[in-house]
ZAMARGU-4260 file (C-alpha; in steps of 0.2 Angstrom, whole numbers, plus 5000, padded with zeros to 4 digits):
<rodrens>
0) 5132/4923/4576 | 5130/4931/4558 | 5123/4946/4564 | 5140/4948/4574 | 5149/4943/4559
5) 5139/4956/4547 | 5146/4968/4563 | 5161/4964/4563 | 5162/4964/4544 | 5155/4982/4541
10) 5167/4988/4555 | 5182/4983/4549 | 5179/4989/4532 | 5171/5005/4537 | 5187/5012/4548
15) 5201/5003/4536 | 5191/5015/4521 | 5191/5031/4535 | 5210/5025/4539 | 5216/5026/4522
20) 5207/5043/4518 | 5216/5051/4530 | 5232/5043/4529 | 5229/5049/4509 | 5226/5069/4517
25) 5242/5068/4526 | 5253/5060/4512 | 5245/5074/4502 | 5248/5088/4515 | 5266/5079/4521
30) 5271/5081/4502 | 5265/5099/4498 | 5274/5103/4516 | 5290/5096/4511 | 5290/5106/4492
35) 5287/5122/4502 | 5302/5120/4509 | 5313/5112/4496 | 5306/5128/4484 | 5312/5142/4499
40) 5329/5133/4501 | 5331/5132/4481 | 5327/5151/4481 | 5341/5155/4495 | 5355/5146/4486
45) 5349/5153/4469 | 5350/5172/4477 | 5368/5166/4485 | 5375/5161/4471 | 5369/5174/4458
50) 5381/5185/4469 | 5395/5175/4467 | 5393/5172/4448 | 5386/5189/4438 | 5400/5196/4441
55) 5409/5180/4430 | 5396/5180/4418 | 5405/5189/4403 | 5420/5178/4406 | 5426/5166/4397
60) 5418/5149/4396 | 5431/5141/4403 | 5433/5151/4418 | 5415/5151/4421 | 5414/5131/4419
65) 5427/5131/4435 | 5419/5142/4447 | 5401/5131/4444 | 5411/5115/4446 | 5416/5120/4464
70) 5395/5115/4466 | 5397/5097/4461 | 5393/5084/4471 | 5385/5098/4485 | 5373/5090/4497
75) 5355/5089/4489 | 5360/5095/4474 | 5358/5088/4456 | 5367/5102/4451 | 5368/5118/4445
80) 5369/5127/4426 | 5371/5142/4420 | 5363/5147/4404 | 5364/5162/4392 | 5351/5177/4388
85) 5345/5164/4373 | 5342/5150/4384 | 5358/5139/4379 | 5369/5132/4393 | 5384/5140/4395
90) 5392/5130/4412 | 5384/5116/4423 | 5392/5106/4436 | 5401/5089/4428 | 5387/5076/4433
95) 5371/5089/4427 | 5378/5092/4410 | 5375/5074/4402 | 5358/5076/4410 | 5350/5091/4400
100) 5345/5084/4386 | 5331/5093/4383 | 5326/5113/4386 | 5320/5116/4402 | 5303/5127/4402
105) 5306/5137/4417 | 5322/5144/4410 | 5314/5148/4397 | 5300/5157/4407 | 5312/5166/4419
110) 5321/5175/4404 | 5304/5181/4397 | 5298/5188/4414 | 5313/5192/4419 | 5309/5185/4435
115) 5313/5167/4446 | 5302/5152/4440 | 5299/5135/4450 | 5295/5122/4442 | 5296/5101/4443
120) 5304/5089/4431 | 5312/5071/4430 | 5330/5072/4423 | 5333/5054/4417 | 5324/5045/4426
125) 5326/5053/4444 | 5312/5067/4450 | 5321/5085/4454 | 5315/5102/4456 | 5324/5118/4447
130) 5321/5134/4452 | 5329/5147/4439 | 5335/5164/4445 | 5337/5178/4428 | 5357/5185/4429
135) 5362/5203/4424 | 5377/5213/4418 | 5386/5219/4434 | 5390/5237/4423 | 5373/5240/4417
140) 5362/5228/4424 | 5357/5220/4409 | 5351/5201/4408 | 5364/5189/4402 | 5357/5174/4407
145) 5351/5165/4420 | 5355/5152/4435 | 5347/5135/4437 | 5345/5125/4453 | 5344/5107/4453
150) 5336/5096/4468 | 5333/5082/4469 | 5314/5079/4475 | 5313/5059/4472 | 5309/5058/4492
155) 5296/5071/4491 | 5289/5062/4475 | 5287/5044/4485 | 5277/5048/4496 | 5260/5038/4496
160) 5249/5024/4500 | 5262/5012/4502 | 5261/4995/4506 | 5265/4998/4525 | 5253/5011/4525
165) 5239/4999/4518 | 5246/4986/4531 | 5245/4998/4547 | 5228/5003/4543 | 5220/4987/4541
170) 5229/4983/4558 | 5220/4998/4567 | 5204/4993/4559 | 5204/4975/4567 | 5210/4979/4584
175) 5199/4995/4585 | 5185/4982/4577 | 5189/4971/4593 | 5187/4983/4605 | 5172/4989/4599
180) 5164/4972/4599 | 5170/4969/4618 | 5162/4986/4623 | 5148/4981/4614 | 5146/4964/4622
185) 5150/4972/4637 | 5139/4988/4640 | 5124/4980/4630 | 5125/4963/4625 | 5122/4959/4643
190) 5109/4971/4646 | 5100/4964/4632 | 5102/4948/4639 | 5096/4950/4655 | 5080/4961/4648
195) 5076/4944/4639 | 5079/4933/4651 | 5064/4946/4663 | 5053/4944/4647 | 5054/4928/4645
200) 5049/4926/4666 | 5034/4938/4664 | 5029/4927/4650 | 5028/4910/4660 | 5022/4920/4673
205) 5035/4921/4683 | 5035/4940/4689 | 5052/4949/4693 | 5058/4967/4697 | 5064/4973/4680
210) 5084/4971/4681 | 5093/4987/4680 | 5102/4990/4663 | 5108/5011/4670 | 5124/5009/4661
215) 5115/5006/4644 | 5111/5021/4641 | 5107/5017/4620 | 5093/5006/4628 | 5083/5018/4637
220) 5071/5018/4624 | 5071/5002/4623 | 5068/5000/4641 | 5053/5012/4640 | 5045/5003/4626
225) 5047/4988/4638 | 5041/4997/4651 | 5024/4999/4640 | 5024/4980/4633 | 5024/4973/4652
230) 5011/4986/4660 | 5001/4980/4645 | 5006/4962/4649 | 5000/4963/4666 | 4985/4972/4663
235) 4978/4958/4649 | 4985/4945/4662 | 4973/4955/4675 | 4958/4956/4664 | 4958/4940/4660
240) 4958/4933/4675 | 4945/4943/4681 | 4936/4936/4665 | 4939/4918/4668 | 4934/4921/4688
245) 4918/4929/4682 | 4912/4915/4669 | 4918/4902/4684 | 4906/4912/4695 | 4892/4913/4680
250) 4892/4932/4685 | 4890/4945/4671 | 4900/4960/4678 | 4906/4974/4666 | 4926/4977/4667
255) 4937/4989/4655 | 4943/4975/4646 | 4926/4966/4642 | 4920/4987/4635 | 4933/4986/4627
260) 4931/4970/4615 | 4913/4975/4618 | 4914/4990/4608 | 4929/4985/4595 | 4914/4972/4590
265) 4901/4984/4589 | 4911/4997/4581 | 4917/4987/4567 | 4930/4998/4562 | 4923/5012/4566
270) 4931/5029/4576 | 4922/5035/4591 | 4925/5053/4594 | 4923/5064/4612 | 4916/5081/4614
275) 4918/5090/4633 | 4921/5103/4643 | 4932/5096/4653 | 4950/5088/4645 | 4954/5067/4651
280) 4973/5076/4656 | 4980/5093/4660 | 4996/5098/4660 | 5000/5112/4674 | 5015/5121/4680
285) 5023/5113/4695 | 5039/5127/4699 | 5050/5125/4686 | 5042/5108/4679 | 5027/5103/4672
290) 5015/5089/4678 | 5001/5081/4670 | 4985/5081/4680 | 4969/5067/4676 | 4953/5075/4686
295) 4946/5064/4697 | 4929/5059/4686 | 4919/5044/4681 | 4917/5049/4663 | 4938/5047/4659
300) 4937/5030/4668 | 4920/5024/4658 | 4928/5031/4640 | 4943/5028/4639 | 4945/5010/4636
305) 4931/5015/4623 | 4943/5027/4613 | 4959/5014/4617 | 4949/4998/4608 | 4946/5011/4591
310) 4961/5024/4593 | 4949/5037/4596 | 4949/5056/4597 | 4943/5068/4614 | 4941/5085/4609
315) 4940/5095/4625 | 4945/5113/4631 | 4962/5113/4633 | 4961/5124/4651 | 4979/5119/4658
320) 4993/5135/4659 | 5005/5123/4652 | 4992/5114/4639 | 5000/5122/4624 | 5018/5116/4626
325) 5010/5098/4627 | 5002/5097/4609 | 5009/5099/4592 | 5004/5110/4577 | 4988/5103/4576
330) 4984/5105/4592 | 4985/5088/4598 | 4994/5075/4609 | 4994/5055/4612 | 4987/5047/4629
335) 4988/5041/4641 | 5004/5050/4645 | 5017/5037/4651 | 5009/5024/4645 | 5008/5016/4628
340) 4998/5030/4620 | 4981/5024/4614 | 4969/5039/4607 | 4973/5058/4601 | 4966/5071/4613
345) 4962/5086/4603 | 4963/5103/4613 | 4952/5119/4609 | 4956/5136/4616 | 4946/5148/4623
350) 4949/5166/4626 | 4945/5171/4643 | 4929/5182/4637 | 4921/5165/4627 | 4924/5155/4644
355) 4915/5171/4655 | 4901/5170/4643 | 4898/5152/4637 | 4904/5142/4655 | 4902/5154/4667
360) 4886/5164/4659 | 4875/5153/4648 | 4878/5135/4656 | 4880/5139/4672 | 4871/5153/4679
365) 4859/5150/4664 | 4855/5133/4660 | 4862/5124/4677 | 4850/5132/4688 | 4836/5131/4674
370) 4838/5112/4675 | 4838/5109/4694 | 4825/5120/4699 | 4836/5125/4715 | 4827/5140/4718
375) 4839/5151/4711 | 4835/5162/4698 | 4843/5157/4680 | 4851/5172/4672 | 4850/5173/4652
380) 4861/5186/4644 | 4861/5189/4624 | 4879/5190/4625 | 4882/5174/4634 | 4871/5164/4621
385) 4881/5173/4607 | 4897/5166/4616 | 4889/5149/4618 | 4884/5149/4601 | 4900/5152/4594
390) 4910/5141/4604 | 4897/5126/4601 | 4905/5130/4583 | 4923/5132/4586 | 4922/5113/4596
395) 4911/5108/4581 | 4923/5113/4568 | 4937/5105/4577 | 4930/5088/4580 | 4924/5090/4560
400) 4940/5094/4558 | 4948/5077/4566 | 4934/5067/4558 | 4938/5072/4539 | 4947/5054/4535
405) 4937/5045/4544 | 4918/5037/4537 | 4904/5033/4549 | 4911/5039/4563 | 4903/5039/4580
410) 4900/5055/4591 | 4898/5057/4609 | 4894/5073/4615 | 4894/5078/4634 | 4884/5089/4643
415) 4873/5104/4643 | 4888/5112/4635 | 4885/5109/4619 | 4867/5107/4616 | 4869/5114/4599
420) 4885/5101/4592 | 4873/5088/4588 | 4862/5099/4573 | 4880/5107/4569 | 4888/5090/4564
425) 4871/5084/4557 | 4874/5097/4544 | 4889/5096/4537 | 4894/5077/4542 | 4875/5067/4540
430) 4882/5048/4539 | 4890/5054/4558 | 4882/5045/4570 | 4877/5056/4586 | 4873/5053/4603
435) 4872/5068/4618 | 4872/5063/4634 | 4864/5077/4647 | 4871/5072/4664 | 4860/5085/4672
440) 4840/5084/4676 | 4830/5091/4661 | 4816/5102/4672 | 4796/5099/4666 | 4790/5108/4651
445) 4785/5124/4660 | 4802/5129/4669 | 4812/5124/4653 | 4802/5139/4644 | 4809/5152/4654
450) 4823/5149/4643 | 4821/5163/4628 | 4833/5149/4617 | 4823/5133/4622 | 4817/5131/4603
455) 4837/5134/4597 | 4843/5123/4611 | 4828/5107/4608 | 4833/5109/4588 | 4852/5109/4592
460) 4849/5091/4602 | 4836/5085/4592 | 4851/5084/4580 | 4856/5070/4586 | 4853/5051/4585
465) 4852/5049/4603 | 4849/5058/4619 | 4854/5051/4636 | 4848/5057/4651 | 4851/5045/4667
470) 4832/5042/4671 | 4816/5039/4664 | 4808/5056/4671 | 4820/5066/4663 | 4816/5057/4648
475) 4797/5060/4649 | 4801/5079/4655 | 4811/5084/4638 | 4800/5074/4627 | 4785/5083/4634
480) 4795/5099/4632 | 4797/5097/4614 | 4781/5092/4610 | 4774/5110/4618 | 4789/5121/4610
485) 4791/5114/4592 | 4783/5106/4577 | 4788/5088/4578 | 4779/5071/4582 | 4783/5061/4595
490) 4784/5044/4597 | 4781/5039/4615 | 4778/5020/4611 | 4799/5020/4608 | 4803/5038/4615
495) 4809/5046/4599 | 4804/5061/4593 | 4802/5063/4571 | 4809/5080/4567 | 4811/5086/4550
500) 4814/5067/4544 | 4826/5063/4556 | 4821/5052/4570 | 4832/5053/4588 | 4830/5040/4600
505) 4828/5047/4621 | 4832/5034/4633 | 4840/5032/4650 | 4855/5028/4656 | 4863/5028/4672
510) 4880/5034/4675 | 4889/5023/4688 | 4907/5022/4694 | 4919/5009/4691 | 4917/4996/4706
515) 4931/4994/4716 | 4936/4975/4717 | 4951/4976/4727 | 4947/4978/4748 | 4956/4989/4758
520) 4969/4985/4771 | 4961/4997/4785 | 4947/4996/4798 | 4933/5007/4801 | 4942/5011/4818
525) 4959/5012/4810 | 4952/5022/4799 | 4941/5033/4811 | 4957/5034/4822 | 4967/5043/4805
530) 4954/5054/4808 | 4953/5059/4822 | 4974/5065/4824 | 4969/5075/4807 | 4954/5083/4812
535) 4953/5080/4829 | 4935/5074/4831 | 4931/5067/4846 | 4914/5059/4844 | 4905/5040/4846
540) 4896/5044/4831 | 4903/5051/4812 | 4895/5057/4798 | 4900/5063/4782 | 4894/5074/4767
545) 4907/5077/4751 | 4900/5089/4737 | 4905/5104/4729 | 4898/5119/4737 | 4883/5122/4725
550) 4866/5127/4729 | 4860/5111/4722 | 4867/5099/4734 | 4859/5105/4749 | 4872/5108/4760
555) 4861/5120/4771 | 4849/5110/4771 | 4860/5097/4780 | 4865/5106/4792 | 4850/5112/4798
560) 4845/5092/4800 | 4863/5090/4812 | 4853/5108/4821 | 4837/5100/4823 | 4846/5084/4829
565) 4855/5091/4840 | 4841/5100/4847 | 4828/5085/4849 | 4840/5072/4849 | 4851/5079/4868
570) 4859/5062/4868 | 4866/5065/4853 | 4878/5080/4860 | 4896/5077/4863 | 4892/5061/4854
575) 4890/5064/4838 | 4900/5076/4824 | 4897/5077/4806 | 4910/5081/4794 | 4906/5093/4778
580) 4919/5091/4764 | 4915/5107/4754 | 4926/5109/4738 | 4925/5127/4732 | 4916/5129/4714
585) 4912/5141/4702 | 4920/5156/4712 | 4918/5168/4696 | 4898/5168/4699 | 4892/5179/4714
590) 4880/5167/4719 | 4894/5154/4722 | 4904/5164/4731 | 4888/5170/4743 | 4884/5152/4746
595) 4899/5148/4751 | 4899/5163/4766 | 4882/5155/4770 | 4888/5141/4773 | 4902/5144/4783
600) 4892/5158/4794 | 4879/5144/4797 | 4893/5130/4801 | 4899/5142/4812 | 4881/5148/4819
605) 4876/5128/4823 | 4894/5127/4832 | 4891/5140/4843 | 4875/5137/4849 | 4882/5117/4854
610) 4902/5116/4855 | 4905/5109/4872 | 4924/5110/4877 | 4934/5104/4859 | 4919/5094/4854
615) 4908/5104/4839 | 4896/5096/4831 | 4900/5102/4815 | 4918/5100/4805 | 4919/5111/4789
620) 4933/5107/4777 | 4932/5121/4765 | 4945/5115/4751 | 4947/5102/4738 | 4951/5082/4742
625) 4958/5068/4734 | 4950/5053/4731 | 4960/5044/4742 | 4958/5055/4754 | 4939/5055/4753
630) 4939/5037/4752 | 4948/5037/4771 | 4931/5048/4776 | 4919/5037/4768 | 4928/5023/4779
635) 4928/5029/4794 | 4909/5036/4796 | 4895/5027/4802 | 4883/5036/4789 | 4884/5049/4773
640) 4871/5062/4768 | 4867/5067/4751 | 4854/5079/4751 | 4852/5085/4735 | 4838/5096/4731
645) 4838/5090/4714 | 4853/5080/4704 | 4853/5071/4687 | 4863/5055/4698 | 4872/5059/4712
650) 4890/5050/4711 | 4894/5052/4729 | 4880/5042/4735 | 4887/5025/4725 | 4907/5029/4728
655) 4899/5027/4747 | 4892/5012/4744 | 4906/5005/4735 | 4918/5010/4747 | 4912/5001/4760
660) 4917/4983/4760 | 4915/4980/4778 | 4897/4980/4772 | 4894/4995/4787 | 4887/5012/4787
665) 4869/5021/4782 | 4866/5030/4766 | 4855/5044/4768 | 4848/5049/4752 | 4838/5065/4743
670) 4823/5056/4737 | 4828/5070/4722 | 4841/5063/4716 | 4843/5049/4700 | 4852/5037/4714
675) 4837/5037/4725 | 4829/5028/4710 | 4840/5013/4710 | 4849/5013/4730 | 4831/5009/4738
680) 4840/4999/4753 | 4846/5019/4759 | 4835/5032/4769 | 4825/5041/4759 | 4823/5059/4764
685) 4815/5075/4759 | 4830/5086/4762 | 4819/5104/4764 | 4812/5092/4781 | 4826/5096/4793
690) 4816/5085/4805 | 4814/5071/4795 | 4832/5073/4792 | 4836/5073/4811 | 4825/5056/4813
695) 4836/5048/4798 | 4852/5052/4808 | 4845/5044/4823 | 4839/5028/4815 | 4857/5028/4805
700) 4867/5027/4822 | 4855/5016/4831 | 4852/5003/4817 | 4857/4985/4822 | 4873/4980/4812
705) 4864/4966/4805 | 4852/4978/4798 | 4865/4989/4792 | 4874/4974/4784 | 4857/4968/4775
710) 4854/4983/4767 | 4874/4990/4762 | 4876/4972/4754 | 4859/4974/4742 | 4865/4992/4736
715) 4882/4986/4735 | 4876/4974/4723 | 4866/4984/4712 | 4883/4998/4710 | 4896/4982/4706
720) 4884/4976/4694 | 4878/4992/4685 | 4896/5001/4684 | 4900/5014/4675 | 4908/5000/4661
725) 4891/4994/4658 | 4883/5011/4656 | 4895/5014/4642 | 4892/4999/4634 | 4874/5002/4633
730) 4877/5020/4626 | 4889/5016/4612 | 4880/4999/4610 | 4863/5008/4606 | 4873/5022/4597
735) 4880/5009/4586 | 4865/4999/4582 | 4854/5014/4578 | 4858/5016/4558 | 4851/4999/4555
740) 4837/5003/4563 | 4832/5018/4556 | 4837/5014/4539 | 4837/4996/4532 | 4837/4996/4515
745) 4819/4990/4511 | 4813/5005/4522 | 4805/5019/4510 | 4807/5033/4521 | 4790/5046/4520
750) 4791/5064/4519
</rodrens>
């Protein structure tokens, strides 16, 4: 009520001030209007009667005084008078006469300049306007005199704010006062109300369709800042549910919520900032539009609720062709996009020479096969590492850059990218503290010293405060790797390594996926009969393999096994069909683009030599899928192969395990991969052995469901309860505690 009142109030006597400012304008415009035209018609008369009384003007008074009294009592006129070459009145009409009691000024003016003069004066006490026209002799046209013009002009002079104008106006103010109050009340008011009365339900917990306020089209941000607030609602709503269930259950399973109060505690205040490659969101021209895309990896899932608890900065290679549009003059935008916008992603451009020589050269036809000892040759070029060298500094000046306001912050750098970050911020920023997380194998000492920048790259990491690798092997590989290439002492009793007074913690961690709780609606058969109208397999039997096409994942390997199978195992024919989801990778390196020929030529070899009718034993889909879509093949196969011939993890092997909730299907799994090291309940196989590959086929479609249920169940265990929350929260966890450790202040540190 007294905000309406205040509204009503400050409307009223906002438009009565704009009301009487213009009526003010037009009295003023209305009045200068009407002495325009009381001037021109003054000047007519004047040069009418000039005619008609130069002629007279050497007369004698009396005659004179006659012909001006003819203009007595005229319409609009005061009068007229005539006055001599001194400025003394010689005639004037009767009732002007007793009037001039004092010299006019303009008469005075028009004899000097011999020339008409305007002018406005009060004669008594009445407002009136003279306009004074110079006379001359009609035989030599000498001035005599001149003629005078009275009008009246009282009308012309009233005009102003009046009391009816001051009355009108405030009566336009309240009735236009009124009717904005009933717009108001009626285009917004009830919008507003319904909005709170939705609020209000979602805060019991009553859940409605939020009511449609279109018409409102002043609330639209409203309405998207509500649109925030309830998402935001729901999701706490959700996670602490799933909380409570969980302590009701007495199980200790990571979520995105519990990370995030997880690492708020642990951080204390403190900013976590991200380093990769590869950006949480691209933006992307779709036709004439623009779309954001989120790439479909674990690493965005596990850190972002990380950088939402502590407002956190990703600084990643902005590679989207619509990228630059998105950020400001820093560079930077808030995300999520479309959501309430939690952390700053700070983007870093590369020219298409750095990305050909640091991506494409040094990491991955240099370092990535040096790591996986995949049997093909790693190539090192000076020029690459000259790339990779300067844009590990361009990343690092830019996170430097977002980190200047901030003490004790907290890095995470991804990847064999940047191997060299770590030392880089050490240098300039020695209170950071700075963990790299190498998601790839680290090879034994004597393959990682075919690289002729191994002692750059170890002293590069070695930077850091912690190294992550995802198991213990690859732990012991780069530790025993530094011992050989540089002067440092290692610590194997806590796996650290004392370089140069600075110790740096190296530890496993596994990287997981986040666990899906929900279960899908479909069948296996549902699922397999999706399938088969896509496809248009028809077989008893279905495997699957998902993987970039990269000479590390074995993907010849694999379908040499399906050869061999189908050769030793005849039953098999017509019966069984395995599917090969191949994404294309890397198509800028020759080597990718000939493995990918090779395969297809050998997908196509295998085919030949079995298809029977429309049955083939081998389906090759050659092009990226979603994850929805590959969650529909995980689904509906009786068994997946990962045949890695060597891998850091191996994702795909635990987003098939936690995509089956029907507890059914067989793993079969590279005994060179990090998975193989916690999925013991899948087949373990050497992929190079097509044979043995063949047999774990055969024993995968043959095993007894019970069998199949008992060991899916113990592997789906182990994913759901070491998720990819969980590996984050031991990674930041450790991160965070690490300062303490290394430096409590009764600690005298030895040179």
């Amino acid at each position: 009520m007294r905000l309406s009142l205040r509204l009503a109030a400050s409307l009223v006597a906002s438009i009565s001030l704009l009301a009487l400012v213009l009526a003010y304008v037009q009295a003023r415009s209305e009045k200068r209007s009407l002495r325009r035209d009381l001037e021109r018609r003054a000047a007519i008369l004047a040069e009418g009667l000039k005619e008609a009384i130069e002629p007279h003007i050497s007369d004698k008074p009396q005659a004179l005084q006659s012909l001006v009294a003819r203009f007595d009592n005229h319409r609009a006129l005061l009068g007229i008078a005539v006055y001599g070459r001194h400025g003394l009145v010689i005639a004037a009409t009767p009732g002007l006469e007793a009037r001039l009691t004092e010299p006019v000024f303009a008469v005075k003016q028009a004899i000097a300049a011999n020339q008409g003069r305007s002018d406005y004066l009060t004669l008594g006490s009445t407002p009136a306007h003279v306009f004074v026209m110079p006379l001359h002799l009609a035989h030599n046209g000498e001035l005599s005199g001149a003629l005078a013009v009275f009008q009246d002009a009282s009308d012309i002079e009233a005009l102003g704010l009046g009391r009816d104008l001051l009355l009108r106006s405030l009566l336009e103010a309240l009735l236009v006062t009124l009717l904005t109050l009933l717009i108001v009340r009626w285009s917004i008011a009830g919008s507003v109300a319904k909005t709170v009365e939705w609020m209000h339900d979602l805060r019991m917990g009553r859940y409605k369709p939020r009511p449609s306020t279109a018409e409102a089209e002043l609330l639209q941000p409203f309405e998207k800042e509500v649109g925030h607030f309830v998402r935001s609602l729901e999701a706490a709503r959700a996670a602490a549910a799933e909380e409570a269930r969980l302590r009701d259950a007495a199980e200790a399973l990571w979520t995105a919520e519990r990370l995030r109060v997880h690492v708020r505690n642990r951080l204390s205040g403190s900013r976590l900032f991200v380093l990769s490659n590869r950006e949480p969101y691209s933006h992307v021209h779709k036709g004439k539009s623009i779309e954001v895309e989120v790439p479909p990896s674990g690493l965005v899932t596990a850190i972002e609720p990380i950088l939402r608890a502590c407002d956190g900065v990703w600084v990643a290679h902005g590679s989207g062709d619509a990228d630059r549009k998105a950020v400001n003059s820093h560079d930077c935008l808030r995300v999520p996009p479309n959501e309430v916008n939690d952390y700053t992603l700070r983007r870093v451009w590369l020219s298409a020479e750095e990305e050909a020589g640091y991506y494409f050269g040094f990491s991955n036809e240099g370092l990535w096969p040096l790591c996986h000892i995949a049997h093909t040759r790693p190539t090192f070029r000076p020029s690459d590492w000259q790339h990779y060298c300067d844009v590990n500094q361009k990343f690092t000046r830019a996170l430097l850059a977002e980190m200047q306001d901030t003490e004790e912050p907290i890095v995470l750098v991804q990847d064999y990218h940047f191997a060299l970050v770590p030392r880089m911020i050490k240098q300039v920023r020695p209170d950071a503290r700075v963990a790299i997380f190498w998601h790839i194998p680290w090879p034994n000492p004597e393959a990682f010293g075919i690289c002729p920048q191994q002692r750059e790259l170890l002293d590069g990491l070695l930077g850091a405060d912690l190294i992550g690798f995802h198991i213990q092997a690859h732990c012991m590989n780069f530790l025993e790797t530094v011992d050989r290439a540089l002067e440092a002492r290692v610590e194997l009793e806590r796996f650290a390594v004392n370089r140069g007074d600075h110790l740096t913690l190296v530890h496993p961690f596994p990287i997981s996926i986040p666990f899906p709780e929900e279960h899908t609606a479909l069948t296996q058969s549902e699922y397999r009969e999706a399938l088969r109208k896509e496809t248009g397999i028809e077989a008893e039997f279905i495997g699957v393999g998902v993987d970039r096409v990269d000479y590390t994942k074995g993907i010849l390997e694999r379908l040499r096994g399906i050869d061999a199978l189908m050769e030793y195992g005849p039953q098999f024919r017509k019966r069984l069909t395995f599917v090969q989801i191949g994404a294309p990778s890397r198509m800028h390196i020759q080597a990718y683009q000939d493995l990918f020929a090779e395969v297809r030529r050998e997908a196509e070899a295998i085919n030949r030599r079995w298809e029977v009718g429309r049955w083939r034993p081998i389906v090759l889909l050659d092009r990226s899928h979603t994850h929805k879509e590959i969650e529909g093949f995980y689904r509906a196969a009786d068994f997946c192969l990962v045949t890695s011939l060597h891998d850091g993890m191996n994702l795909v092997a635990k987003e098939f395990v936690a995509a089956r909730d029907d507890e059914r299907g067989v793993l079969i799994l590279s005994t060179f991969t990090g998975a193989s090291r916690e999925l013991h309940e899948a087949l373990l196989v050497n992929p190079y052995d097509a044979m043995q590959l063949a047999s774990a086929m055969r024993l995968a479609v043959e095993m007894t469901p019970e069998e199949c249920q008992k060991r899916m169940r113990r592997m789906r265990r182990i994913v759901r309860e070491n998720n990819v929350y969980r590996w984050a929260a031991s990674l930041i966890g450790e991160l965070a505690e690490i300062r303490m450790q290394k430096q409590p202040e009764n600690q005298v540190v030895s040179v």
